[in-house]
N, C-alpha and C positions, 0 to 999 in steps of 0.2 A: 460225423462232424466232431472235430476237436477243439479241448477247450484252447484258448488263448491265455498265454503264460502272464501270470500275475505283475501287472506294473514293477518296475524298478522304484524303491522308495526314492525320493528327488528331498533336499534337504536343502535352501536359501537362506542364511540369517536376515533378509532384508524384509522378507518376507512377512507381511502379516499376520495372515492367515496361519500362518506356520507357528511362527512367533506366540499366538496365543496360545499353540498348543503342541510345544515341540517333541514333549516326552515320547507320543506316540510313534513319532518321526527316528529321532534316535535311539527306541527301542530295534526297527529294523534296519536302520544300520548296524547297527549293535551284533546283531542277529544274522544281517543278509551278506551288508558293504559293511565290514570292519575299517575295511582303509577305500573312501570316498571321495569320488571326482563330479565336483560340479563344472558342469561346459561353460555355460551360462556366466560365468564371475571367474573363471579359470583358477579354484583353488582346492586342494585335498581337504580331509576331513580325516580323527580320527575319534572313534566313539567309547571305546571299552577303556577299563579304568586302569588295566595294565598296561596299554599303549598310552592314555592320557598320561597318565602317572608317571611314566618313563621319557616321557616326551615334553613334558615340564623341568626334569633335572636333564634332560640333554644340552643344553647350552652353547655344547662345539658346534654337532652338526644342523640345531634347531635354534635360529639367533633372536631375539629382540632387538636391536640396531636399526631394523629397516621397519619399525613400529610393529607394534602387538595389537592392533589393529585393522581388519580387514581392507577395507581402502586406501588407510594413509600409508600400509605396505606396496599394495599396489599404485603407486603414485608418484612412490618413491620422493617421500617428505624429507626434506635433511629435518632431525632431528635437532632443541637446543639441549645444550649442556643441561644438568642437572636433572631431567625430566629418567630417572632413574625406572620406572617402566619402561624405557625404548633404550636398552644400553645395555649393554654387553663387557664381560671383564678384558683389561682389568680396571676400565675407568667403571663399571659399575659397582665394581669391590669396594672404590673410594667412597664413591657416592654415597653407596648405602652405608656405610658404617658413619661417615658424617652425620648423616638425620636419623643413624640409629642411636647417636648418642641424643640427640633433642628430643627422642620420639620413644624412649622407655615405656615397660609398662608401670616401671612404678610412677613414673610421672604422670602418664594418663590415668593411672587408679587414684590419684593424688586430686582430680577434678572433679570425682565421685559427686559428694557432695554439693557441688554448685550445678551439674548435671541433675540432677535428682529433685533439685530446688525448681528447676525450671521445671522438669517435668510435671514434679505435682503440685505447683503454680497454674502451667496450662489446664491440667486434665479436670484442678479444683475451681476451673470459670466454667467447663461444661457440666457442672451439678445440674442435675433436673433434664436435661437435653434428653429426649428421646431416641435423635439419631445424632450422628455427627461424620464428618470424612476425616477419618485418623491421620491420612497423611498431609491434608492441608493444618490441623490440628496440631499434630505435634511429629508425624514423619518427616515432613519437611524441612519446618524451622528450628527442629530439634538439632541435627547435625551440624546443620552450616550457624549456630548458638556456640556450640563446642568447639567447632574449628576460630571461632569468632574469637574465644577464651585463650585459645590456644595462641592465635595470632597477636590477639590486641586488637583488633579491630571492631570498631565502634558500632553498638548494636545497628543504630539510625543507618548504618550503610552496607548491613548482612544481605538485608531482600534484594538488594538492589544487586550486588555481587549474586546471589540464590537466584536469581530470575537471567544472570547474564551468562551463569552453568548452563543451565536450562534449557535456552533460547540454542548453545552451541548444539548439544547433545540429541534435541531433538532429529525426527525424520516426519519429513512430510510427506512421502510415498514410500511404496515397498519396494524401492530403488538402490542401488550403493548410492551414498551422496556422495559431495563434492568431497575430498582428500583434504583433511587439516580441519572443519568448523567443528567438529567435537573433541578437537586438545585444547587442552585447557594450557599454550605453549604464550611463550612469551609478549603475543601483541595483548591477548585478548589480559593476559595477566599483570602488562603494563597499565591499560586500563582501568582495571578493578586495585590494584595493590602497589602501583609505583610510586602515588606521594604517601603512602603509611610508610614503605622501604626508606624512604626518602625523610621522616619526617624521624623515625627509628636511629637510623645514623647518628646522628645527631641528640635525639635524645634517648638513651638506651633503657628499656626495661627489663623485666624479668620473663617476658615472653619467647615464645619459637623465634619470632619474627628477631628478634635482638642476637637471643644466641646462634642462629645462623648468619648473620652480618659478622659477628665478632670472634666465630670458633677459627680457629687455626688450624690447617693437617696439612700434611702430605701429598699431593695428588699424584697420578700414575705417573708422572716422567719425573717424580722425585723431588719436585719443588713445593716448599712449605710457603704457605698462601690461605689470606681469605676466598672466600666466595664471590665470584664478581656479582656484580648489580645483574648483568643477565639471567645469571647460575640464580641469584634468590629468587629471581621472579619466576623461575622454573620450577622451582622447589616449593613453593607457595602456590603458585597454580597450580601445581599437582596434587598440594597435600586436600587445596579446598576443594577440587575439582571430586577426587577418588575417595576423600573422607568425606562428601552429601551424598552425592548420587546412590553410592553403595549400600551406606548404611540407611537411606533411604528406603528403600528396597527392601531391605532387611525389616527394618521395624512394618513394612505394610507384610510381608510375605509371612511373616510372624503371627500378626494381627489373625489374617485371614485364615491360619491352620490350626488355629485355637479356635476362632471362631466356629470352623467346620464340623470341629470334634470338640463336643461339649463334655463328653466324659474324661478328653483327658484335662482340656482346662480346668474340671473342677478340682481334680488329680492336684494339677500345678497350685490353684487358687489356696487349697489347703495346704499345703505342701511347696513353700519357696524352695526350700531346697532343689526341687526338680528345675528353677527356671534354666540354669547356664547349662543342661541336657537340653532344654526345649529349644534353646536358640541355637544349639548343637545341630541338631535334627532339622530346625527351619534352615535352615546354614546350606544343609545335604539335600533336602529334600527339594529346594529351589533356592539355587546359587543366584544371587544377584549377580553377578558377572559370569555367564555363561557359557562364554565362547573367549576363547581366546586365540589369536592368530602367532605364528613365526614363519619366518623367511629361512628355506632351506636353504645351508651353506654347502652344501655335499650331498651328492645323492645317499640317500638311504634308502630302506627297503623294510617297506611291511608287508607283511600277509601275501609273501610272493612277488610283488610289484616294487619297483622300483620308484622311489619318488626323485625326480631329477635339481641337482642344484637349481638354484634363482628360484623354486615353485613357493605359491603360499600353501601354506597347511593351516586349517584349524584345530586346537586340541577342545574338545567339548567337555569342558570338565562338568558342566550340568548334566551331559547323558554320564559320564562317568560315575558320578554319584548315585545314580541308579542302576547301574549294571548289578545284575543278579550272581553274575561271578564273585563278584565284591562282597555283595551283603546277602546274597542269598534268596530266596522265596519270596521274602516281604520287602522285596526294593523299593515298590512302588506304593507299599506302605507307610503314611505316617505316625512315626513312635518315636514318642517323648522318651521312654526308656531303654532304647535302641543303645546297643554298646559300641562307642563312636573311637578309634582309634584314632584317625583324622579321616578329613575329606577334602576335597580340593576347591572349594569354593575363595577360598584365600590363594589359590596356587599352593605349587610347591619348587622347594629348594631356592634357588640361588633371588627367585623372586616372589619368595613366599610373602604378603603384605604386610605390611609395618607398620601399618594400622589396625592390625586385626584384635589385638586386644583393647583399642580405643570402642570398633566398632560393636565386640561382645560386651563393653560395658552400658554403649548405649540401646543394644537389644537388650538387654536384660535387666537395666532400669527399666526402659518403656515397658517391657512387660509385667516387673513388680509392681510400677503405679497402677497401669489397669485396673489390673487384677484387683487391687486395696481398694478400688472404686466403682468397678463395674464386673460383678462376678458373673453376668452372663451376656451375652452378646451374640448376635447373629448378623451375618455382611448381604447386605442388598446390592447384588452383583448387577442388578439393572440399573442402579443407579452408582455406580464406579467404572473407573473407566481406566485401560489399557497405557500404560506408556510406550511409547516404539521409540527406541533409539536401537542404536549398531552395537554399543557396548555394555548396555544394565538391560535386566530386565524384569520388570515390576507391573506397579499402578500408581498413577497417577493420580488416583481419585476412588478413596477405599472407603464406602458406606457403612460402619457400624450403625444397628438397631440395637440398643442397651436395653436390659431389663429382664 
């Protein structure tokens, strides 16, 4: 009698079951399927950190134009202007250097202070708390506070914009959903931000929101111009959309790998200097944004095979992060004092994030106020619960036990 050959690993982003626990998944890709076809969703996969990595700065033959998103690729969404995640040079050359002049890090380090102020405002009403869920607490409303600051827009109408992210972004089965309810693209961004646009015009402040109305450049066919009313609400919806969810994610994924390892929190607790390592390492060790999708323009060929123009591919920068080619032995290790050259959880090259030093500054408040107030902590994982969406992946609902 012989044995029967060991299953093929099978890899679905939509997937729940999977979802809660992919590492295991993309270690045998990693391992078995370097370069991965799922029947099922008809799209490639590619796992190791020299293919991700390489597949991130290809930009000719690996585009963003037809969405960097699994469905709205296959759907074939016309993209709007400005939504500079779905865009390709040389209109995303323009793009981005536009919101890369509103969106510096000395500007964002410049919010320090009032970021910090909220923080340990919130964390100083949970004195005495036994337990608390860190992200309804301060994961949450932390981000889309910031973006708030950043915009102009009026606290009394954050939750309501935070809850209308939310609602897009979710999955209510382990299905692709329908194409376009988790862009944050111009109807849903009319809605939440068209009369502040609208109200800005008219009276200008010192906010994003103003100096994107009023910057002047060059766009790609050489004509110097404002931003239309489309392009802001593009640009707005994306920053609010990409700066909650992310960093969201970020401060719970955070929480819960200090939580788990109490030797090195106390490490960090005494030791601030360690924090912008820690959020380094929580950053690698689980990428809120974990998958990322492009539309092949040109056949290319990995690992022997050929991937044929028009195909989706995913690049998995979350298995990348762990591949042991990378970092060696202790992949699947978490260490605060891990020597991080970079890692892909921001991307890389031409759409590396432009919020990425916005979003280390709010990892790494949240995690200094903690710290000043709750030097030990354990997560009650029966009581937190899973978020499933297509494009972040986290928790929705993160149970610290303090004390």
């Amino acid at each position: 009698m012989t044995a029967s050959a060991p299953a093929a690993p099978y890899y679905d982003p939509y997937d729940f079951e999977i979802d809660a626990d992919p590492h295991s998944v993309w270690k045998r890709l990693r391992d078995e399927c370097p370069l991965y076809y799922n029947e099922k969703h008809d799209f490639w996969a590619l796992s190791r950190w020299e293919d991700v990595e390489a597949g991130l700065k290809d930009h000719s033959r690996l585009i963003s134009g037809r969405g960097t998103v699994l469905e709205l690729l296959k759907a074939e969404v016309e993209m709007p202007p400005g939504m500079i995640l779905f865009d390709d040079p040389p209109r995303h050359a323009v793009y981005r250097s536009l919101l890369a002049r509103v969106f510096t890090p000395k500007q964002m380090n410049a919010i320090e202070p009032q970021v910090r102020r909220f923080c340990a405002d919130t964390l100083d009403a949970l004195e005495g708390a036994e337990s608390f869920d860190v992200i309804e607490s301060l994961g949450a409303p932390m981000p889309m506070r910031v973006i708030g600051m950043l915009l102009g827009i009026p606290e009394s109408d954050q939750q309501a914009i935070r809850d209308q992210i939310d609602s897009g972004l979710r999955l209510d089965s382990g299905e692709m959903p329908e194409a376009g309810t988790e862009v944050v693209a111009s109807a849903a961004a009319e809605g939440s931000y068209g009369e502040y646009i609208d109200w800005r015009m008219e009276n200008p402040s010192d906010d994003v929101m103003t100096q994107l109305i009023h910057t002047e450049f060059e766009d790609h066919t050489g004509v110097v111009r404002r931003l239309t009313r489309e392009e802001i609400l593009s640009y707005i919806g994306l920053l609010s959309g990409a700066g909650n969810e992310t960093t969201t994610k970020l401060i719970g994924w955070t929480m819960l790998m200090v939580g788990l390892h109490p030797d090195q929190r106390r490490e960090v607790a005494a030791d601030p200097g360690l924090i912008p390592n820690t959020i380094e390492e929580s950053l690698r060790y689980e990428a809120p944004s974990p998958v990322q999708a492009r539309y092949v323009n040109e056949d290319v060929e990995y690992h022997g095979t050929t991937v044929p123009e028009g195909s989706a591919i995913l690049l998995l920068n979350g298995s990348a992060n762990r591949d042991h080619r990378k970092w060696g032995d202790t992949a699947d290790d978490f260490d605060i004092h891990r020597n991080i050259d970079h890692h892909l959880s921001f991307g890389y090259g031409l759409h590396f994030c432009l919020g990425a030093a916005l979003a280390r500054l709010e990892g790494r408040v949240a995690l200094d106020e903690m710290l000043k107030r709750f030097g030990d902590w354990t997560v009650d994982l029966d009581r937190s619960e899973r978020a499933h969406t297509s494009t972040v992946r986290g928790w929705d609902k993160l149970t610290l036990v303090v004390g």
